[in-house]
C-alpha positions in Angstrom: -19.4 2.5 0.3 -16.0 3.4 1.7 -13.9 0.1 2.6 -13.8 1.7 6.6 -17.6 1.9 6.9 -18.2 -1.7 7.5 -16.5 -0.9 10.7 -17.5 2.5 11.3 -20.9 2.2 9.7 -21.9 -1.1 10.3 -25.6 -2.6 10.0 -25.1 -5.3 11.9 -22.1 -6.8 14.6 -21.0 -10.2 15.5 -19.7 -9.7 19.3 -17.4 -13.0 18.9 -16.5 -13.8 22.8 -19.5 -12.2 24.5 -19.7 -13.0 27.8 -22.5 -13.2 30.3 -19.5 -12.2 33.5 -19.6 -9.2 35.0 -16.7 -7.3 34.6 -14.9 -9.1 31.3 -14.6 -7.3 28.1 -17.1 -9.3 25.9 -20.0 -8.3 28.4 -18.8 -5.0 29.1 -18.4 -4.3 25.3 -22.2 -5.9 24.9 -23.2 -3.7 27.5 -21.7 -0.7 25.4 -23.4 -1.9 22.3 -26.5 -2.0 23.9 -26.7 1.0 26.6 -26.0 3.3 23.7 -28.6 2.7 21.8 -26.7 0.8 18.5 -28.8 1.5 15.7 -28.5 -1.9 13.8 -28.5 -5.8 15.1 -26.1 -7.3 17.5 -25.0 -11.1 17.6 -23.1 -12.1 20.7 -21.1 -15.3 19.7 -20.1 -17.8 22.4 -20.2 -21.5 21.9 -21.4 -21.8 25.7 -23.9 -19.4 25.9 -27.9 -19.9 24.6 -28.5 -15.9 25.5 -26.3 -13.1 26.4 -28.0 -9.7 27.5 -31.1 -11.1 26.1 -29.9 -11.2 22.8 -29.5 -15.2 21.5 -26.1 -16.1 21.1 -24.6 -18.1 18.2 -22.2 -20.7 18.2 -19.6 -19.5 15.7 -20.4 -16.1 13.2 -21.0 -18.2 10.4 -24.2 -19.8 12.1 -25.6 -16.2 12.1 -28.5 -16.3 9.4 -28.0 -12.6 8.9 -25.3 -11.0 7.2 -22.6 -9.8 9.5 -20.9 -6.1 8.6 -17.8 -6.4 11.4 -17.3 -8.4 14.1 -15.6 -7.5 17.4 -13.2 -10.5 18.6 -12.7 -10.6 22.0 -11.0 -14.7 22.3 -7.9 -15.8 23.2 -5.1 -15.5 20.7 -4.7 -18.5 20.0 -8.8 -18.5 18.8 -8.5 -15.6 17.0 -6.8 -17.1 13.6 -9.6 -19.4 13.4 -12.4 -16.8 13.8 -11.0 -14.9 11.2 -11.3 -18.1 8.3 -14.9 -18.3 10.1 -15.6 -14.3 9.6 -13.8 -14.7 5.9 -16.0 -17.4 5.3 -19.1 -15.7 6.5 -18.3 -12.4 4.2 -17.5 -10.2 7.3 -15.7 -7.4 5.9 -14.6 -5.3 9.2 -13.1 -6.3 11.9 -12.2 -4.8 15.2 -9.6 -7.7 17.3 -9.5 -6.7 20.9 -7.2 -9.8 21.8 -3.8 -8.6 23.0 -0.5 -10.7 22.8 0.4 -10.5 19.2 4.2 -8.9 18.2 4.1 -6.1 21.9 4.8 -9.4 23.5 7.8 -10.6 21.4 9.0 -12.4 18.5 6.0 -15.2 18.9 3.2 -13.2 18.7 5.0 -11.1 15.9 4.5 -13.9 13.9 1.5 -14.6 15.0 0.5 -11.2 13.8 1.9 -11.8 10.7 -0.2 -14.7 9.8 -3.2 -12.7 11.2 -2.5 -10.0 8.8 -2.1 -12.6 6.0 -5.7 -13.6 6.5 -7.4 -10.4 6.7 -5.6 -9.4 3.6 -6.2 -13.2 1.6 -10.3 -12.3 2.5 -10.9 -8.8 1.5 -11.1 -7.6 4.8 -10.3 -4.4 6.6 -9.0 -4.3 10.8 -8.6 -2.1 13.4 -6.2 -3.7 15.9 -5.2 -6.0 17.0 -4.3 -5.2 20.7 -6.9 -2.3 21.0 -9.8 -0.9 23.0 -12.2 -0.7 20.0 -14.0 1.8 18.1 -17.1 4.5 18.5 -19.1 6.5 16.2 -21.7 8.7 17.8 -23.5 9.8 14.6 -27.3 9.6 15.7 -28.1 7.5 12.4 -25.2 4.6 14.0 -24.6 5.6 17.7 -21.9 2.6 18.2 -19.9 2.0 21.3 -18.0 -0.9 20.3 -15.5 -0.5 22.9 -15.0 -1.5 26.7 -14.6 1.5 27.8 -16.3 2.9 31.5 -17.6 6.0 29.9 -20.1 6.2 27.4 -19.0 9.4 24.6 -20.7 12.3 24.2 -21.5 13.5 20.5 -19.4 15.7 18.8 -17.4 16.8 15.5 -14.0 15.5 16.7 -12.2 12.4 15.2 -9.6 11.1 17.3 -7.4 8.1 16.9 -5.3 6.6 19.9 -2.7 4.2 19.8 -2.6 3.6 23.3 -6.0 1.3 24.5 -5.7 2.4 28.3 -5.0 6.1 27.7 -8.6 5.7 25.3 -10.2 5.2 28.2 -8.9 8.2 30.5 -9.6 10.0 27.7 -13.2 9.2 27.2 -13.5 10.1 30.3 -12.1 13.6 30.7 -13.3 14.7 27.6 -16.9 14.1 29.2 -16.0 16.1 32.2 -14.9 18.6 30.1 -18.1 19.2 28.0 -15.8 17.5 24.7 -17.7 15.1 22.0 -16.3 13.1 19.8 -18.0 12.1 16.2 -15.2 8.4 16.1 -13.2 7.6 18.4 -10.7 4.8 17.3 -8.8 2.3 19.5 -6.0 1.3 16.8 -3.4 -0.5 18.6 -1.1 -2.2 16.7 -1.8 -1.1 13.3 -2.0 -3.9 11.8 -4.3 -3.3 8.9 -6.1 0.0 9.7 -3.6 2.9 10.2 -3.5 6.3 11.2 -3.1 7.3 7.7 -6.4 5.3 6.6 -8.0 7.2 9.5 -6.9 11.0 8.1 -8.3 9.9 5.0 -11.5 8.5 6.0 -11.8 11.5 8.3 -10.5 14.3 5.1 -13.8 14.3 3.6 -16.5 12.8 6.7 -18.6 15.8 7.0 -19.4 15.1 10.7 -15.8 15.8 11.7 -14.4 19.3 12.0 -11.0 18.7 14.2 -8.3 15.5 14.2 -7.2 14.3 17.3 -4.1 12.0 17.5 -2.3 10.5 20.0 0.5 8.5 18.2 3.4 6.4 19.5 5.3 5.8 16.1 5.0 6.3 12.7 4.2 4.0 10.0 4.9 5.1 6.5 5.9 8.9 6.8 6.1 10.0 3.6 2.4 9.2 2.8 1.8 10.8 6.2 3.5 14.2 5.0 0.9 13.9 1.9 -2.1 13.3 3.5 -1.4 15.7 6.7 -0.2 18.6 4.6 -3.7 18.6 2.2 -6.0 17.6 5.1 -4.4 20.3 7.3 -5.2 23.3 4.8 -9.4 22.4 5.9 -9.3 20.0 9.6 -6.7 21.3 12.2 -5.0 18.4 13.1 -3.7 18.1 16.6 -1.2 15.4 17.7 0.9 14.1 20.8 3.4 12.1 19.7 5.0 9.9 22.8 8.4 8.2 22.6 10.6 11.8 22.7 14.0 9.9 23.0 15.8 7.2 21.0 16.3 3.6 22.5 19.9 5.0 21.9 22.4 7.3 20.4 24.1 6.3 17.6 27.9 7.0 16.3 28.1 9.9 14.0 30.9 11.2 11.8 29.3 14.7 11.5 27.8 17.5 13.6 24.1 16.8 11.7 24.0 12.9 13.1 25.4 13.9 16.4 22.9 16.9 16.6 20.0 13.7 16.1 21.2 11.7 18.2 21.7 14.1 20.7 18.2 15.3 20.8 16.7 12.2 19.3 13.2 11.4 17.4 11.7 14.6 19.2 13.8 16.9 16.5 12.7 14.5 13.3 9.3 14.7 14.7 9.0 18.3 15.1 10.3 19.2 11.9 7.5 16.5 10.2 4.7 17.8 12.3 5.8 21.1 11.3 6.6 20.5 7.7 2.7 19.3 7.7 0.9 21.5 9.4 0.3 19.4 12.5 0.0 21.5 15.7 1.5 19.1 18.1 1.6 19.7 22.3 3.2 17.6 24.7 0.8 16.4 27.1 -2.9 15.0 27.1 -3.5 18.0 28.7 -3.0 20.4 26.1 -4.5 18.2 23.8 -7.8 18.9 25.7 -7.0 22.4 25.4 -6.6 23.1 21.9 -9.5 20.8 21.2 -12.0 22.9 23.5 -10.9 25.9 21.7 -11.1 24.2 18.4 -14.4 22.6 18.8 -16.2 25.7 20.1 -14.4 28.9 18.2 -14.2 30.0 14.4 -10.9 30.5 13.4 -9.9 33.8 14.6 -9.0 37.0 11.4 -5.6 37.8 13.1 -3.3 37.4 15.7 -4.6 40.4 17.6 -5.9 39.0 21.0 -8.3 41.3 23.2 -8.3 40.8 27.2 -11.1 41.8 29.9 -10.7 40.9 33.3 -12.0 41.9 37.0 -8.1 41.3 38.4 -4.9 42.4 37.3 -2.7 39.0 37.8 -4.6 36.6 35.7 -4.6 39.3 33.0 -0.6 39.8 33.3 -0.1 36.1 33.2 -2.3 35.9 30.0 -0.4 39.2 28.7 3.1 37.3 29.2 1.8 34.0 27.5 0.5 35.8 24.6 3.4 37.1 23.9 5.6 34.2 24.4 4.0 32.5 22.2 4.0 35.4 19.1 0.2 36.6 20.0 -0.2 41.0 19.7 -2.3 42.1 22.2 -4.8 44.4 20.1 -4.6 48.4 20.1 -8.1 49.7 21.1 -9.5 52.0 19.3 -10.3 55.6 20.2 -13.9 55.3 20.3 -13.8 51.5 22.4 -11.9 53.4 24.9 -13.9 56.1 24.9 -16.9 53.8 25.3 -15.2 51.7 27.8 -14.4 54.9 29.9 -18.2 56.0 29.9 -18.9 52.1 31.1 -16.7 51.6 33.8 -15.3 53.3 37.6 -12.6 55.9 37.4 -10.2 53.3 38.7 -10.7 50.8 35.9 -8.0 50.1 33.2 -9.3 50.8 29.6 -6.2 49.8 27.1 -5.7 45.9 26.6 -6.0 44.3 28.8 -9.1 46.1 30.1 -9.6 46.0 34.0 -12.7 46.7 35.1 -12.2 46.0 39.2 -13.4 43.5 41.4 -17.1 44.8 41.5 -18.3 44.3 38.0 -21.3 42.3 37.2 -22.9 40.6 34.3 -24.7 43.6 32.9 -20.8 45.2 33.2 -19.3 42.2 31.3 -21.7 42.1 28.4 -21.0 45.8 28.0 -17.4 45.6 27.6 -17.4 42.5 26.2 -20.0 43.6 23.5 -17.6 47.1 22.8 -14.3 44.8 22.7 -16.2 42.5 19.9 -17.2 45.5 18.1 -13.4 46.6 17.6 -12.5 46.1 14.5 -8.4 45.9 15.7 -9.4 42.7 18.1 -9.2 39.6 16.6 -10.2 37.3 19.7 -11.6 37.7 22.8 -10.4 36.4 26.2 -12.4 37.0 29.3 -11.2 36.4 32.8 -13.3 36.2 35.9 -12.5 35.2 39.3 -15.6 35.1 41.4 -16.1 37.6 44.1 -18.6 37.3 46.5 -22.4 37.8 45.5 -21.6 37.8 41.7 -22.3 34.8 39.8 -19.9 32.4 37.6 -22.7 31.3 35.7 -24.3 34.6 34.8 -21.1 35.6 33.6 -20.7 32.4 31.1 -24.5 33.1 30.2 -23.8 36.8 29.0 -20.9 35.2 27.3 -22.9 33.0 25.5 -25.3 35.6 24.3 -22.3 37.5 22.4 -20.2 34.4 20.8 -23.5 33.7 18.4 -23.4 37.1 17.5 -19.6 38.0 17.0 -18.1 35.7 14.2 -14.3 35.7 16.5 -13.3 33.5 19.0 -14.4 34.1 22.8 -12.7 32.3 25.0 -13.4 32.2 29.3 -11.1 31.6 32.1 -13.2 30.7 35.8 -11.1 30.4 38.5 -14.1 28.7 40.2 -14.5 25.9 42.0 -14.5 22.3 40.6 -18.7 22.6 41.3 -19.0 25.1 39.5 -17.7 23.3 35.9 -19.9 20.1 37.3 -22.9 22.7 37.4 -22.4 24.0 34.2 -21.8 20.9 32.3 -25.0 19.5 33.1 -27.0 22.8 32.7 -25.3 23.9 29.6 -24.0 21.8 27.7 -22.3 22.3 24.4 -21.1 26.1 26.2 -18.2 27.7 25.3 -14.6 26.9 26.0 -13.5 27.8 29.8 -10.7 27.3 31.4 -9.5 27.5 34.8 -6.1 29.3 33.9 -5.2 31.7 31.6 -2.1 30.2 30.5 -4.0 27.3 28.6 -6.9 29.9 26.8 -4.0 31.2 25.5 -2.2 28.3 24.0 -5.7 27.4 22.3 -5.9 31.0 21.0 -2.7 30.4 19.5 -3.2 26.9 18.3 -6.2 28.6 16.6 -4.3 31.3 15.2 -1.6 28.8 13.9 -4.1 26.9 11.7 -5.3 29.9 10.3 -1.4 30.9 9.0 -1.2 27.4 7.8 -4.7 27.7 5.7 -3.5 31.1 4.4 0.4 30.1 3.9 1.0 28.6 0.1 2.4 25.0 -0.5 5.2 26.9 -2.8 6.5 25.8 -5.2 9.5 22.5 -5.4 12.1 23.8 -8.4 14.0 20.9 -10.2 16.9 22.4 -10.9 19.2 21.5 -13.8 22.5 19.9 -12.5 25.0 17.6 -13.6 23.9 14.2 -12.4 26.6 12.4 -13.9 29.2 13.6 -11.8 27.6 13.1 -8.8 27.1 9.2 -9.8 30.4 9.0 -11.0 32.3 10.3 -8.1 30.0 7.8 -6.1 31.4 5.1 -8.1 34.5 5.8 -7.5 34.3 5.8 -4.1 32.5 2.5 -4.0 35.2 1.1 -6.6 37.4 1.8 -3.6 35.3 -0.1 -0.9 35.1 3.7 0.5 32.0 4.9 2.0 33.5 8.5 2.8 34.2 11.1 0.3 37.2 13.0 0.7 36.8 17.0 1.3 37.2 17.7 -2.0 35.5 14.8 -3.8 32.7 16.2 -1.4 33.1 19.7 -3.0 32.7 18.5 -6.2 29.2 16.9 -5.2 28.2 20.2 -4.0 29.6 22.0 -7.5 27.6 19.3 -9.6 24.5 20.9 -7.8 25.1 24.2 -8.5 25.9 25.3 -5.1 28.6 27.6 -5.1 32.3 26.0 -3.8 35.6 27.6 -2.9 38.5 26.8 -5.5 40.2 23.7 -4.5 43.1 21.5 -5.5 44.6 18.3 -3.8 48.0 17.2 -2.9 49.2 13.9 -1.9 52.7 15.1 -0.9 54.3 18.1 0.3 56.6 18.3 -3.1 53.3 17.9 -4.9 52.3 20.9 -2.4 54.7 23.2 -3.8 53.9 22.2 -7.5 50.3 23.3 -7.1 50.9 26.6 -5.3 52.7 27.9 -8.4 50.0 29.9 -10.2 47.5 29.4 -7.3 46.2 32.9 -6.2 47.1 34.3 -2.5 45.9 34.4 0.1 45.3 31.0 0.5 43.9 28.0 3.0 45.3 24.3 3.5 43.8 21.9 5.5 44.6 18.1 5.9 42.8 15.4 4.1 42.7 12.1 5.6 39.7 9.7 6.0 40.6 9.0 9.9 40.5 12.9 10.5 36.3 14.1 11.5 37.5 17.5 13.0 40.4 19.1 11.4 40.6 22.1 13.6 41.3 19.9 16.4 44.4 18.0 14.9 45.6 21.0 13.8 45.0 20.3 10.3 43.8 23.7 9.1 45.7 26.9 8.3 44.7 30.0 7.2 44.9 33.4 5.7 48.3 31.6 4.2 50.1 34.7 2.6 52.9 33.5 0.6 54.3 29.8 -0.7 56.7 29.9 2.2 54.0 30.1 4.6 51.9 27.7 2.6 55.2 25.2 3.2 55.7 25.7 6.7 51.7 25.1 7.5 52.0 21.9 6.0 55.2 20.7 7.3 53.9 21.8 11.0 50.3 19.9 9.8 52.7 16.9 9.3 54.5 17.0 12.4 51.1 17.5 14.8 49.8 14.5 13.2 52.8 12.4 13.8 52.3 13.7 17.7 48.5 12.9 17.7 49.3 9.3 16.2 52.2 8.8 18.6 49.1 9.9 21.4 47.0 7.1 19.9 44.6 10.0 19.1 45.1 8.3 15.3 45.1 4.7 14.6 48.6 3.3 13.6 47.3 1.7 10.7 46.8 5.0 9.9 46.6 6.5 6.4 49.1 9.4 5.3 47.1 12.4 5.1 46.8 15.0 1.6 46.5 18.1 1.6 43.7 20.4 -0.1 44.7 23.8 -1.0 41.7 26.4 -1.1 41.1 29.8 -2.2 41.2 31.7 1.3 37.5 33.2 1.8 37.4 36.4 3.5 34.5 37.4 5.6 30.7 36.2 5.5 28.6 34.6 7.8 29.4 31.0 8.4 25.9 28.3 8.6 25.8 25.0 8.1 23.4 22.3 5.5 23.5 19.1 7.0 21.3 16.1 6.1 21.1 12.7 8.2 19.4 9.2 7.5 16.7 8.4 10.1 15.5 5.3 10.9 12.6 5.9 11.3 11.7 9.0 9.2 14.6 8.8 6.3 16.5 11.9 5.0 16.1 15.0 7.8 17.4 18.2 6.5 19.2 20.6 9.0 20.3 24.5 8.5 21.1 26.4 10.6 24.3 29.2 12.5 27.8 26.9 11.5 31.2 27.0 12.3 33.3 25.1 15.0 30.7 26.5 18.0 27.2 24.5 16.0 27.4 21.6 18.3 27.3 24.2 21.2 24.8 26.5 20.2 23.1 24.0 18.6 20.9 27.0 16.7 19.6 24.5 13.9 16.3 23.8 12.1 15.2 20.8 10.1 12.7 19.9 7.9 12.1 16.5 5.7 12.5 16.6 1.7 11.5 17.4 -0.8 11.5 21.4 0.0 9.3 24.2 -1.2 10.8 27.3 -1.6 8.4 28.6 1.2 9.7 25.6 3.3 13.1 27.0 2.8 12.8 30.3 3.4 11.2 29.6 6.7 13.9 27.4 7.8 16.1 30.3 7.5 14.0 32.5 9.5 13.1 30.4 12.5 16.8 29.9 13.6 17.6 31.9 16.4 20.6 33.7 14.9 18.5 34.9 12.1 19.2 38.7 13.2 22.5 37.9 12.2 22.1 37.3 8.7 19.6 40.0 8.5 22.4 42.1 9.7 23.0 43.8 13.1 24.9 47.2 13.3 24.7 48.4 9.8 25.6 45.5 7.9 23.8 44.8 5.2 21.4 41.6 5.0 22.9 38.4 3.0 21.0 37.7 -0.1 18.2 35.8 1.6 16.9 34.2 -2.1 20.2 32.9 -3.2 20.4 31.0 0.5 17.3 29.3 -0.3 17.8 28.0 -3.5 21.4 26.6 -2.1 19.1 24.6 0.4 16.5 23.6 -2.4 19.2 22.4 -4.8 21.3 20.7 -1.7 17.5 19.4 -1.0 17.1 17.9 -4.8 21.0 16.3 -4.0 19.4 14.2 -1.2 16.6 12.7 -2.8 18.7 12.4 -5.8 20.9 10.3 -4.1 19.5 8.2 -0.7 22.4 6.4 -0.8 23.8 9.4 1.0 23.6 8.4 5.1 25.0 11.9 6.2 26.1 15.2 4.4 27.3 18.4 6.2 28.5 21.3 4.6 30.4 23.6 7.2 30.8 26.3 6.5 28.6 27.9 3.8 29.6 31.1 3.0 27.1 33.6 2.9 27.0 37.4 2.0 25.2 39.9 0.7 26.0 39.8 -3.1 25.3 36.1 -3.7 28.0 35.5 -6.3 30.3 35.6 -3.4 28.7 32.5 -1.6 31.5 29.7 -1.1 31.1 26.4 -0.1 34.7 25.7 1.8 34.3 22.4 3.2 31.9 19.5 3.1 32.0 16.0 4.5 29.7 13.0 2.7 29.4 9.7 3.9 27.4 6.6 1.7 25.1 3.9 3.7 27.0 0.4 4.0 
């Protein structure tokens, strides 16, 4: 037996706090129990009670003569401690705790919690909860509603998991207005034992469940997360909403990267996790439902090639527009469909996708068109659209539907812009039909949700490369700096890093003094760039502390000298601290041309190291055309950073330039990768600007800014 299935597959359930009051959770969860027909015994515990829905009522769990697989507590929290020695005692091995008031209410019940999750670890036991709605598994061999939920589920192959207890039961019941069935639903509240990772595994190999439902509030540990996701992903779509889309609050940040997170908070590290995993994640409940009609009812589809047939031009536009929004093609017909679709319909009709076939056509026209548009090879998926005129028939429509979807191995999807009595109708004639929707805009984001899994199944993992590099330096420049009580490197020292990596690095030298200045400028090759190195400086360019395209040692001495003077101004401003230290200079190698991005790599809290590339410069922070992903990277992972920014045009080349040298990019973000986990004692790294061109042996890092955790 799997640890879960004395919760999820139970023989036999202690109810402890069944209650014989209308309206309370311990009856209504009896009732639950009961009403859907739980296919093993059921022991309501209640120390007042002889007899609770008929069923005779214990005292305490460990007067139950029978052996008890989970037991549901529904008691006061300050009972609940002391029904889980009784349960230990007993042998109970799952538990489900309904009781709220543990650590959402404060630092009291956080402890609480803690000596709660003590005692379900000290006896072997597994827990959903606590602070939770409960748990359901419709399988016809178990059929368990162990929740207190209004609705009763409809069977299905969907697992979902829901971290909110009140949104569970809005959900239960849409999902059974909406013809959806669920093979577990799972209450998990505060994840105190059970957690959303134990769920995708239990769920990886269940052969019951086809599709993963999630609707998440935080995180617990995320890198086990990324392992599970990223396997289970490949087989189960997985489709999340994931609440909480800004930070509790911005945070101070000595580079662009940690201001870019701040700025756009835990939505940005989430994306690029759910990404980086293969998680399709939406924004609302709503679309949730969407994807997981579509899901539930369609194969996954050959292509991305989508095929439209309509009665009425708008709804097929609007369908048309989304589709291509969201990176869908809308198929090229054939010759002989057109030709068939031309013999089939009026004069007036439209016969290229989308195919319009007017107001007047009926079931028998549908199935016809339908049948052809299946048939094409070039369509992919089908999307039919029919708003009801009078005397022709919704239902017929769906029915004629239904006779091709068996036969055609691509999804069909519908879109009835009927009335609401019309779905009511249909659920309880039909049920289990195929996915409708009542506007075209959400088939569509199903059909590409569906067509998203399917590039994730086919897309490879890639392949991590450990690169060789010179560890050693890296550890002792960080040493150094420590020896220092520093926790920022300077520009140069930060250079370095980068050069101990293997990423290419502009030739640099440092100098403390202006007469120092002069001594390394003899020898050093023209033209030339200086900028000022001080640790109270985060923007040079707005001190004026850099200089460029310096020609000759003259100019090289008047820079400085002016660098000096600006500084003394900006101090005298109380731009700069008093206490101020007297700023270096580093002398650089003066890098013509290329196309400027940026690597950049924050610590979050919640999600650790968060890699970012993306257009650099001085205007990043404006344009803010960045992606990020979390380590370790494939080299798929990083060649698909690269192309989802939106300046990628740019380094592919516009007006006859030729591209940059795409392959060398990526393995500069896989070996700056391979620095971060090296190191997580790094907090921030940002290396702008990189350098890039088309021959790669021109790449130059040509500044970089590194700053150590306290």
């Amino acid at each position: 037996m799997h640890p879960l299935d004395s919760i999820f597959k139970p023989q036999s359930i202690a109810v402890v706090g069944a209650s014989r009051r209308v309206g309370s959770i311990g009856r209504e969860l009896m009732h639950n129990l009961i009403e859907y027909n739980f296919h093993g015994k059921v022991f309501p515990v209640n120390p007042k009670a002889d007899y609770i829905h008929s069923i005779k009522a214990f005292p305490t769990v460990s007067a139950i003569p029978d052996p008890v697989d989970l037991a549901i507590i529904v008691v006061p929290r300050e009972e609940v401690l002391g029904v889980i020695d009784d349960c230990g005692q007993k042998g109970v091995k799952g538990l489900v705790v309904i009781t709220a008031g543990f650590k959402e209410t404060g630092e009291e019940g956080g402890r609480v919690e803690e000596q709660l999750k003590e005692r379900v670890k000290r006896y072997g036991m597994r827990m959903v909860g606590p602070n939770c709605m409960g748990v359901m598994n419709t399988h016809p061999e178990v059929r368990m509603d162990a929740t207190f939920a209004p609705t009763l589920p409809l069977p299905g192959r969907i697992g979902f998991m829901s971290q909110s207890g009140a949104l569970g039961v809005a959900i239960l019941n849409i999902a059974r207005q909406l013809d959806i069935g669920f093979s577990f639903f799972v209450s998990m509240g505060n994840k105190t034992d059970v957690s959303g990772n134990d769920l995708l595994l239990y769920w990886e190999n269940d052969p019951e469940t086809d599709l993963i439902l999630m609707y998440l509030e935080s995180f617990g540990n995320m890198q086990r997360f990324i392992q599970i996701a990223r396997r289970i992903a490949k087989q189960k779509p997985i489709v999340a909403v994931k609440s909480g889309r800004t930070p509790a609050g911005a945070r101070a940040a000595s580079s662009h990267t940690g201001a870019l997170v701040s700025a756009q908070g835990l939505d940005v590290a989430t994306d690029a996790l759910l990404e980086h995993c293969g998680v399709i994640r939406v924004d609302t409940v709503e679309e949730l439902f969407d994807l997981a009609m579509g899901f539930s009812k369609n194969p996954v589809p050959r292509g991305n090639r989508l095929g439209i047939l309509t009665n009425a031009g708008g709804p097929a536009i609007m369908a048309t527009d989304t589709a291509i929004s969201l990176g869908l093609a809308v198929g090229k017909l054939s010759e002989r469909t057109t030709a068939e679709l031309r013999r089939l319909l009026p004069p007036e009709a439209s016969v290229s996708n989308p195919v319009d076939m007017t107001p007047k056509s009926d079931r028998s026209k549908y199935e016809a068109c339908a049948r052809v548009m299946l048939e094409d090879d070039g369509i992919d998926s089908l999307l039919v659209v029919f708003v009801p005129p009078m005397m022709i028939s919704a239902m017929e429509i769906v029915m004629a539907l239904e006779e091709l979807r068996r036969q055609f191995p691509k999804p069909v999807l519908g879109v009835m812009m009927a009335p609401e009595a019309f779905f009511q109708e249909l659920n309880q004639k039909h049920p289990g039909h195929m996915a409708i929707y009542l506007f075209p805009e959400s088939a569509v984001r199903a059909l590409w949700a569906l067509e998203r899994h399917r590039q994730w199944r086919e897309r490879p993992l890639g392949e991590v490369r450990r690169f060789e590099v010179n560890r050693s330096v890296a550890e002792q420049l960080f040493r150094s700096v420590r020896s220092e009580s520093r926790r920022q490197l300077t520009a140069h020292e930060g250079l370095r890093l980068l050069e101990a990596y293997g990423i290419p690095v502009a030739r640099s030298v440092v100098a403390s003094s202006l007469r120092e200045l002069d001594a390394r400028a003899r020898g050093f090759p023209f033209p030339a760039a200086l900028k000022v190195i001080s640790p109270d400086i985060v923007h040079k360019t707005e001190v004026g502390g850099v200089a460029l395209d310096l020609r000759t040692p003259e100019e090289l001495t008047a820079a400085a000298r002016r660098m000096i003077e600006s500084l003394g101004q900006q101090r005298a401003l109380e731009i700069r601290p008093p206490e101020a230290a007297a700023p270096a200079f580093l002398l650089q190698e003066y890098v013509r041309g290329g196309r400027e991005v940026i690597l950049g790599m924050t610590q979050d809290s919640n999600f650790g190291p968060l890699l970012m590339f993306g257009l650099g410069g001085i205007f990043v922070e404006t344009l803010k055309d960045v992606t990020f992903r979390v380590p370790p990277l494939a080299d798929i992972d990083a060649e698909e950073m690269i192309r989802q920014i939106g300046g990628y045009a740019l380094l592919a080349g516009v007006r006859g330039e030729a591209p940059i040298d795409f392959a060398a990019l990526a393995e500069a973000l896989q070996r700056f990768s391979q620095l971060v986990e090296d190191f997580p004692e790094i907090a921030e790294i940002e290396v702008n600007p990189f350098l890039v061109f088309p021959d790669a042996r021109q790449f130059r890092a040509v500044d970089a800014r590194v700053r150590l955790a306290d």
